[in-house]
N, C-alpha and C positions, 0 to 999 in steps of 0.2 A: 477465570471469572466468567462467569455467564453475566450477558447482556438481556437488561428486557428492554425492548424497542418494537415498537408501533412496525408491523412487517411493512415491507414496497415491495411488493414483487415482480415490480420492473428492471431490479438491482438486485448485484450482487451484496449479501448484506452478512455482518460477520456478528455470528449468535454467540459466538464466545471464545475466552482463548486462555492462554496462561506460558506459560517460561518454553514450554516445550512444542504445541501445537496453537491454530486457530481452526475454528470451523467456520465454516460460510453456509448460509442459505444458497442456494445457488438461483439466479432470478428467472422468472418464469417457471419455477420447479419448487418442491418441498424438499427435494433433497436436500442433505445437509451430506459438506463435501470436508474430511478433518484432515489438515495439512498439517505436515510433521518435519517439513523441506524446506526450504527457500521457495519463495513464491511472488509475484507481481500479484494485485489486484486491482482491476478496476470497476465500474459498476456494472462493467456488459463483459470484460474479458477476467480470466481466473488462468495465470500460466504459474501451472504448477512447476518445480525442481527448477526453477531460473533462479542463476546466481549473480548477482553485480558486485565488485568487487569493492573492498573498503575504500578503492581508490579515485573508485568508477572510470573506464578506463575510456578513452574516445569512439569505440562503437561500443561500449553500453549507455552512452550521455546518446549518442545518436538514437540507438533502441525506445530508450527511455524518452527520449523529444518527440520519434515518432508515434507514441500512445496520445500527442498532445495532449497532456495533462494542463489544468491551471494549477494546482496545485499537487506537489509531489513532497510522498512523505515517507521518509526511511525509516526502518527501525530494525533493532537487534535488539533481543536480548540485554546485552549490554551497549550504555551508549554507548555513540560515533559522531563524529565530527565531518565534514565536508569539507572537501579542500576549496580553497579562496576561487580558485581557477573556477572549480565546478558550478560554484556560486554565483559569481561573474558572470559565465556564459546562462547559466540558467534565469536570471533575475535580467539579464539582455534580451530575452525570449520573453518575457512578461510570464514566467513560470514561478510562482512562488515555492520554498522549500523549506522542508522540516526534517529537524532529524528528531526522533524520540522515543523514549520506552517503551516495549510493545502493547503497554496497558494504554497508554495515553494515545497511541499512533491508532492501533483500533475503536477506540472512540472518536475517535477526529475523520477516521474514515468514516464510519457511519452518519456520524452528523450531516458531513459535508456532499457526501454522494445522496445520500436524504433530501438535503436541497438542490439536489438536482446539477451540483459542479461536477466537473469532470475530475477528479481526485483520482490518483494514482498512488496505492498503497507499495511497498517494497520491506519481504519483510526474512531477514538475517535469521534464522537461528544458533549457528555456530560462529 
């Protein structure tokens, strides 16, 4: 599905996506960057072929705290669930967390990194 959204181009900004890839604007650039891998995003970093695990294992919760995110949002493909622990220790951090379809998690990033939060995308394809 392609996204039509008002450009920032101080942000990473995601122009569209579907079951298989997403593309990104890349910020300060026109390029457009099409990931087909596991990938983090956030409004200033793009790490592509990064994996975090269904389970998130205790240095990817660390990884993943150190991006200080206020809001972190998973998604795959198909849904996933969070384990309780993961939850607990992230909502103790003043971190909010989502997990959600890749349709809905890519709009939620754009929104939110649009206004200017610090949002941390995490996105499964297998």
């Amino acid at each position: 599905m392609k996204l039509s959204l008002e450009s920032h181009s101080d942000i990473n900004e995601i122009t569209s996506y579907d079951d298989n890839h997403v593309v990104i604007r890349s910020r300060n650039s026109l390029d457009l960057l099409r990931l087909e891998e596991n990938f983090i995003l956030t409004p200033t970093l793009v790490v592509p072929n990064k994996t975090i695990s269904d389970v998130v294992e205790p240095n990817e919760l660390d990884y993943l705290k150190a991006l200080e995110p206020e809001v972190l949002i998973l998604s795959k493909v198909a849904e996933q669930q969070l384990s309780p622990h993961v939850l607990v220790t992230l909502s103790q951090q003043a971190i909010g967390v989502e997990s959600m379809l890749i349709g809905a998690a890519c709009r939620t990033y754009n929104l939110l990194a649009a206004e200017g939060r610090h949002v941390v995308l995490v996105v499964k394809f297998d």
